[in-house]
N, CA and C atoms as an extended XYZ file, in Angstrom:
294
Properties=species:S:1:pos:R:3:atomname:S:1:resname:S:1:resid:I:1 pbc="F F F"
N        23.844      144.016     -130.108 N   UNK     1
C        23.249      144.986     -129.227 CA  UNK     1
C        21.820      145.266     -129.681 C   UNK     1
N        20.740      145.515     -128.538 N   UNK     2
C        19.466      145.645     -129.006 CA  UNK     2
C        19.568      146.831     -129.766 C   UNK     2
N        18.602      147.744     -130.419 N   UNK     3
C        18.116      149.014     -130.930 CA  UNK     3
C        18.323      149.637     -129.686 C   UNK     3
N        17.524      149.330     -128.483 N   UNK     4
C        17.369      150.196     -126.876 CA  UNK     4
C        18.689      151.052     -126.845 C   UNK     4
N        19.382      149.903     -126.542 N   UNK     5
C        20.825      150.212     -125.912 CA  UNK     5
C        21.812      150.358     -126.781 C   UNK     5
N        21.693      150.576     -128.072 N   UNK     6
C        22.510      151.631     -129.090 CA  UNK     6
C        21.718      152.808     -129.602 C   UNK     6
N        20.173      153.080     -128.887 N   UNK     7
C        19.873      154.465     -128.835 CA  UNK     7
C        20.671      155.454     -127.618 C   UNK     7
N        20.447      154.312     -126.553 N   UNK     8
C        20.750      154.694     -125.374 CA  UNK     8
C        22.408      155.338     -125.343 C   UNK     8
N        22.766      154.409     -125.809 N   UNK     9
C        24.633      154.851     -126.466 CA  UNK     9
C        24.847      156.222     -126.817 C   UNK     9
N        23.971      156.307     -128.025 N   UNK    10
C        24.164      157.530     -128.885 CA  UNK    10
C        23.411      158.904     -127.998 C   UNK    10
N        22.298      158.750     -127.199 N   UNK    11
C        21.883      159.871     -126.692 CA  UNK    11
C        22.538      160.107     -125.378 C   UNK    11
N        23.139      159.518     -125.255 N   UNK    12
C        24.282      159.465     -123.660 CA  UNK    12
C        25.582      160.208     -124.413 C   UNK    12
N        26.053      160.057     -125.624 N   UNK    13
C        27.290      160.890     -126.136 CA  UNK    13
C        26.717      162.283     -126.760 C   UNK    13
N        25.427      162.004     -127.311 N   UNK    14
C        24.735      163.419     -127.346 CA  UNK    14
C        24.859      164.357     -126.559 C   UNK    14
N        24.490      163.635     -125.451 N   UNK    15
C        23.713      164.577     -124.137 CA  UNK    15
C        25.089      165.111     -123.487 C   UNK    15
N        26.198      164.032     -123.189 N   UNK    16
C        27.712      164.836     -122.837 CA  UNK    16
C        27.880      165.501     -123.865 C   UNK    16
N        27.655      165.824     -124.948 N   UNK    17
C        28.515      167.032     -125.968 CA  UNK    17
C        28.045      167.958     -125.938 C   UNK    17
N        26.154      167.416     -125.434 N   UNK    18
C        25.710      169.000     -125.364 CA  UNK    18
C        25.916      169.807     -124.024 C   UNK    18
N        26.425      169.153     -123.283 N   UNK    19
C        26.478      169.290     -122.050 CA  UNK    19
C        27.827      170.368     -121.787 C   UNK    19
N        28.853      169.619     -121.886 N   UNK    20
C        30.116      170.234     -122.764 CA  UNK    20
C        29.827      171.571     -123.083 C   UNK    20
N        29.517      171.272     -124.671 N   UNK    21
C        29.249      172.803     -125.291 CA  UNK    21
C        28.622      173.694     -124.546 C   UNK    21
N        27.398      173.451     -124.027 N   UNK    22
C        26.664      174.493     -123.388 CA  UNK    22
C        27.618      175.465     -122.475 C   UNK    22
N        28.118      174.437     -121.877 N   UNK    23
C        29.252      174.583     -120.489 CA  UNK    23
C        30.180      175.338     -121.090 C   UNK    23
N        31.114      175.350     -121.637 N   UNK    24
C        31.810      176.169     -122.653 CA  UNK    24
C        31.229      177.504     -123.263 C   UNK    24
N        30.113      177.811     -123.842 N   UNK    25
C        29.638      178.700     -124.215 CA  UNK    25
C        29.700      179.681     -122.844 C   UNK    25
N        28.512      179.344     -121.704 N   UNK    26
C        28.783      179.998     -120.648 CA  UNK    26
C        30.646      180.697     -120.046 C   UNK    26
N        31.142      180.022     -120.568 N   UNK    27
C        32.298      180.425     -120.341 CA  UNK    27
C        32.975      179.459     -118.889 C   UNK    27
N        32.316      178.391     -118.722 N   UNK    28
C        32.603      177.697     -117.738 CA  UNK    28
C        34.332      176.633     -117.539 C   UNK    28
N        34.151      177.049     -119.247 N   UNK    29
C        35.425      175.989     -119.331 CA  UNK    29
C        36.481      176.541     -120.349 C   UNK    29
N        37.107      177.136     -119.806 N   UNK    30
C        38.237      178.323     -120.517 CA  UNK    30
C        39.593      177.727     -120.495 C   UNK    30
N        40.006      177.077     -119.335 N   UNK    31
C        41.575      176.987     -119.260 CA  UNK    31
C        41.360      175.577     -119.937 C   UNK    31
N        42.402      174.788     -120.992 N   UNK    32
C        42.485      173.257     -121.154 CA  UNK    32
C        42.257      172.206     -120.060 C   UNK    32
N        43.075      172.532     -119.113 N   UNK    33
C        43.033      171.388     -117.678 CA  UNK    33
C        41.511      171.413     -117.340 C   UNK    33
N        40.444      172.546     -117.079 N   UNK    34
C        39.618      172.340     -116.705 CA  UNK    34
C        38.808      171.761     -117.816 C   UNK    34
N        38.543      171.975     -119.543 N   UNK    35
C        37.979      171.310     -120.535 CA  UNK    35
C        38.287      169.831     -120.323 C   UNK    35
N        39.586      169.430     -120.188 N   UNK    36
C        39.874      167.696     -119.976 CA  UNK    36
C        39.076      167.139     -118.612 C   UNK    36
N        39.341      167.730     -117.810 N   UNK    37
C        38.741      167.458     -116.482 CA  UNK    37
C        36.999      167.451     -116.681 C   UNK    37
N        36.676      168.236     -117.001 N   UNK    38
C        35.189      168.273     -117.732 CA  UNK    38
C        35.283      167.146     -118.205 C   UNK    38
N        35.382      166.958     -119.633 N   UNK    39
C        35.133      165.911     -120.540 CA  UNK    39
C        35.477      164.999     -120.013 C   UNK    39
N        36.297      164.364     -119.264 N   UNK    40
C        36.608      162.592     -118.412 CA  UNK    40
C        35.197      162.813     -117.339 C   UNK    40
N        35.449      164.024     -116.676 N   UNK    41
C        33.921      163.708     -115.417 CA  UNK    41
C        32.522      163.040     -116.601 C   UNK    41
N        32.331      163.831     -117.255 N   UNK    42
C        30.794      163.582     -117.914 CA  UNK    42
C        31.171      162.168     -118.823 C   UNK    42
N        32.167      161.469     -119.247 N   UNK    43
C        32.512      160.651     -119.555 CA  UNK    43
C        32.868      159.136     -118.810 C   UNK    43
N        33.170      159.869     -117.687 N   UNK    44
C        33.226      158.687     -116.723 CA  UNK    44
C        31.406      158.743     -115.938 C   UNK    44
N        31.075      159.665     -115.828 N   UNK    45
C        29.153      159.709     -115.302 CA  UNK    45
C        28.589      159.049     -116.462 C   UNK    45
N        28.918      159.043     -117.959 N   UNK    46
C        27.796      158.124     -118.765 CA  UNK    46
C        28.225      156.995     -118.817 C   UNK    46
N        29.721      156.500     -118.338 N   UNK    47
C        29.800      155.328     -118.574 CA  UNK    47
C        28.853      154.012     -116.962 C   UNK    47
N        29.406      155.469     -116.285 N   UNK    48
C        28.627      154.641     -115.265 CA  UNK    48
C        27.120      154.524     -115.353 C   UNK    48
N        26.511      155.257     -116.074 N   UNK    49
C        25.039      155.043     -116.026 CA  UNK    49
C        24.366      154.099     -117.084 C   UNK    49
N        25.897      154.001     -118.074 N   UNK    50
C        25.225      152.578     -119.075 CA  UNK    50
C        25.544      151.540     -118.100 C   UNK    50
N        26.459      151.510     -117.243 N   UNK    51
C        27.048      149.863     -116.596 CA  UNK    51
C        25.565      149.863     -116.146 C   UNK    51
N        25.200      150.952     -115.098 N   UNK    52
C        23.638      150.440     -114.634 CA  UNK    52
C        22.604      150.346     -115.409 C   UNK    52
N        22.668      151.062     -116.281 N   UNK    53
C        21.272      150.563     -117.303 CA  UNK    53
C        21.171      148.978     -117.227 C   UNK    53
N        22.359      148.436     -117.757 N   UNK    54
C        22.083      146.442     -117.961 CA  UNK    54
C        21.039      146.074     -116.975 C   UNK    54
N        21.084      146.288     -115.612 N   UNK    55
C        20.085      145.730     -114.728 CA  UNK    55
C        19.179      146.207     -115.346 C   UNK    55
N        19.066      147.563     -114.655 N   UNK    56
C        17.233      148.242     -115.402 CA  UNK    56
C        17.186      147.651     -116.870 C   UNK    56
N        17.567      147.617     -117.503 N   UNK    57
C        17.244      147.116     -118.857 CA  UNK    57
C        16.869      145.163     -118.850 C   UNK    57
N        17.159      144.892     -117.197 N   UNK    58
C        17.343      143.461     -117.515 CA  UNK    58
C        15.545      143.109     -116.406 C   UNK    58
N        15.444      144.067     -115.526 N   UNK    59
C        14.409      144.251     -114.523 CA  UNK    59
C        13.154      144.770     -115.847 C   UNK    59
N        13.356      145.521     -116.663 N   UNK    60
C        12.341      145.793     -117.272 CA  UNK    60
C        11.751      145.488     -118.432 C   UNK    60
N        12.405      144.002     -118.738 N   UNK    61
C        12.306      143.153     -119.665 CA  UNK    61
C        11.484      142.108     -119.323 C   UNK    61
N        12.103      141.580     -117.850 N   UNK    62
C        11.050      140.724     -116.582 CA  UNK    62
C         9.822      141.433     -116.594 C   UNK    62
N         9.787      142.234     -116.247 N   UNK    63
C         8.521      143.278     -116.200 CA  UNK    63
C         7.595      143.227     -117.088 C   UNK    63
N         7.825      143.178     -118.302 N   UNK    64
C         7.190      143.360     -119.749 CA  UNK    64
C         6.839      141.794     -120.130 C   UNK    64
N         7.682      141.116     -120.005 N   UNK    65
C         7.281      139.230     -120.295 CA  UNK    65
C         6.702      138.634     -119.437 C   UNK    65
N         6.329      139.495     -117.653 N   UNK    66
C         5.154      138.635     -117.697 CA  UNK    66
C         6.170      138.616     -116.306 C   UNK    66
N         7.315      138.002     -116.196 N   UNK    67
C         7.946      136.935     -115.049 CA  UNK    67
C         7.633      137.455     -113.873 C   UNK    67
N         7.412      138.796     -113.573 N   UNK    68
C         7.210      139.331     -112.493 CA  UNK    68
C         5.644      139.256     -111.419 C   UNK    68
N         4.909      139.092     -113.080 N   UNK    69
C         3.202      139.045     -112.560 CA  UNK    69
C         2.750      140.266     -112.686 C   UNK    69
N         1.824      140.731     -112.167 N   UNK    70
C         0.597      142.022     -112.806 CA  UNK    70
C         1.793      143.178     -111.900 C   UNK    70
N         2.518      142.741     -111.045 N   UNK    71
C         3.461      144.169     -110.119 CA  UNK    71
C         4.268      144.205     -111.239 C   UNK    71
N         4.339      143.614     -112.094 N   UNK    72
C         5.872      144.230     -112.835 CA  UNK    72
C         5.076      145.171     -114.003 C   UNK    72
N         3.730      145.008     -114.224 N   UNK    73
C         2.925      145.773     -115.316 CA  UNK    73
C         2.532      146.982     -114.707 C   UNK    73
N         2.532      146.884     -113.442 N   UNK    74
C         2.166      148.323     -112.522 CA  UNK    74
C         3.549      149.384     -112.846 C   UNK    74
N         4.423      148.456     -112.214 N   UNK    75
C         5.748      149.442     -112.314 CA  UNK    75
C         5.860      149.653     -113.591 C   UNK    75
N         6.081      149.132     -114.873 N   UNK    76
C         6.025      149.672     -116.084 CA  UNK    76
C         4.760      150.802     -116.448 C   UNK    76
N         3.728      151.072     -115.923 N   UNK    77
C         2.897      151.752     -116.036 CA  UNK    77
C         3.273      153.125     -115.172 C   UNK    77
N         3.717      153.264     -113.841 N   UNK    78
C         3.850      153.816     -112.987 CA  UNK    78
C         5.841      154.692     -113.763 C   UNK    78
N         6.352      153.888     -114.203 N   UNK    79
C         7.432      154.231     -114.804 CA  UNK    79
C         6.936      155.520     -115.903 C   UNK    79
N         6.082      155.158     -116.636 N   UNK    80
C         5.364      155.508     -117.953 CA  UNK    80
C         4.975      157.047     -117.342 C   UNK    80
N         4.026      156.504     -116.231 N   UNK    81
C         3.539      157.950     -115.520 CA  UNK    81
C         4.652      159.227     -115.115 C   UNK    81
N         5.827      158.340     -114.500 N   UNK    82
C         6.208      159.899     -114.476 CA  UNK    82
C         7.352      160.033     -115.314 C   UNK    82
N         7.787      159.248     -116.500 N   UNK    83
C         8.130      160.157     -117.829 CA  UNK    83
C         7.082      160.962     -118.115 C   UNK    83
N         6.069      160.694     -118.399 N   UNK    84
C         5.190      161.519     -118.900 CA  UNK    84
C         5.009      162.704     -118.291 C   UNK    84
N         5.386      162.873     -116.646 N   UNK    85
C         5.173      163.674     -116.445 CA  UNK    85
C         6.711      164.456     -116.077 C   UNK    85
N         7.423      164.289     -115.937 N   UNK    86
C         8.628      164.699     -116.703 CA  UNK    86
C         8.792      165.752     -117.468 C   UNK    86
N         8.499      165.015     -118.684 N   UNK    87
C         8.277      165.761     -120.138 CA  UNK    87
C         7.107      166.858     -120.156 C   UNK    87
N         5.958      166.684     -119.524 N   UNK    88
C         5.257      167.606     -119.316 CA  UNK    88
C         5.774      169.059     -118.474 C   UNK    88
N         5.903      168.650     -117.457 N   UNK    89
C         6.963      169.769     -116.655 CA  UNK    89
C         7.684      170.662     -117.876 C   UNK    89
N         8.813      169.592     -118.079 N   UNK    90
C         9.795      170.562     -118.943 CA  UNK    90
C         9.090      171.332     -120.222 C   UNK    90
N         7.988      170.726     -120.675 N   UNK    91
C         7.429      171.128     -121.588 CA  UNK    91
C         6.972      173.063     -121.004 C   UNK    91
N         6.281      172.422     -120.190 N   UNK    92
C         5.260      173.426     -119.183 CA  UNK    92
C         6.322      174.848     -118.983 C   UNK    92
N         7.337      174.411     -117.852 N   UNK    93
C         8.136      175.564     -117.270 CA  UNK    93
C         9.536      175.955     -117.935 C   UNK    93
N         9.706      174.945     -119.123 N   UNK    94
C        10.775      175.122     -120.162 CA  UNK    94
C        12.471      175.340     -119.816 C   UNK    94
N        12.528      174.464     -118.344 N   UNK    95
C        13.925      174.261     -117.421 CA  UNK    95
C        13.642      173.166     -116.865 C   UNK    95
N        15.036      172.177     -116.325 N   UNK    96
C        14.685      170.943     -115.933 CA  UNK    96
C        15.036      171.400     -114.384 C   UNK    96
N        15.686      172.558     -113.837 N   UNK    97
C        16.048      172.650     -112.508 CA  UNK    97
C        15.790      173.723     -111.748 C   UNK    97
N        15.121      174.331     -111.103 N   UNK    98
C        14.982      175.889     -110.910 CA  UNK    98
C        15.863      176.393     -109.844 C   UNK    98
């Protein structure tokens, strides 16, 4: 497995635990049935978003070596742009959803 996609691993089981916990703290998840039901949903949502990563991870490899031509250096640039601006936001208004 690359480095990418055993970061990607580990911040995808991160992000469900913190997700979880948070959820729990609020008091969202009190009875057991609903904690299990929780934990399989956000468990079955990261698994599905690694199955799709492989493409994007396979489209943005093309992208980076060239195979695509100067459009695949745009979209990697244009990708770049709005992480960046992303992170700025959240930085800025300190919530990802209002």
């Amino acid at each position: 497995m690359s480095s990418v996609v055993m970061l990607l691993f580990i911040g995808t089981i991160l992000g469900s635990t913190s997700l979880v916990s948070s959820a729990s703290k609020a008091g969202f998840l009190n009875g057991a049935l609903t904690r299990s039901v929780a934990g399989g949903s956000v468990s079955f949502a990261s698994s599905t978003f690694l199955v799709g990563y492989t493409n994007l991870d396979s489209y943005l490899s093309a992208c980076a070596n060239g195979s695509l031509g100067f459009s695949g250096f745009i979209f990697i640039g244009g990708l770049i742009a709005l992480i960046l601006t992303w992170v700025s936001n959240l930085y800025q208004y300190e919530v990802a959803v209002k």
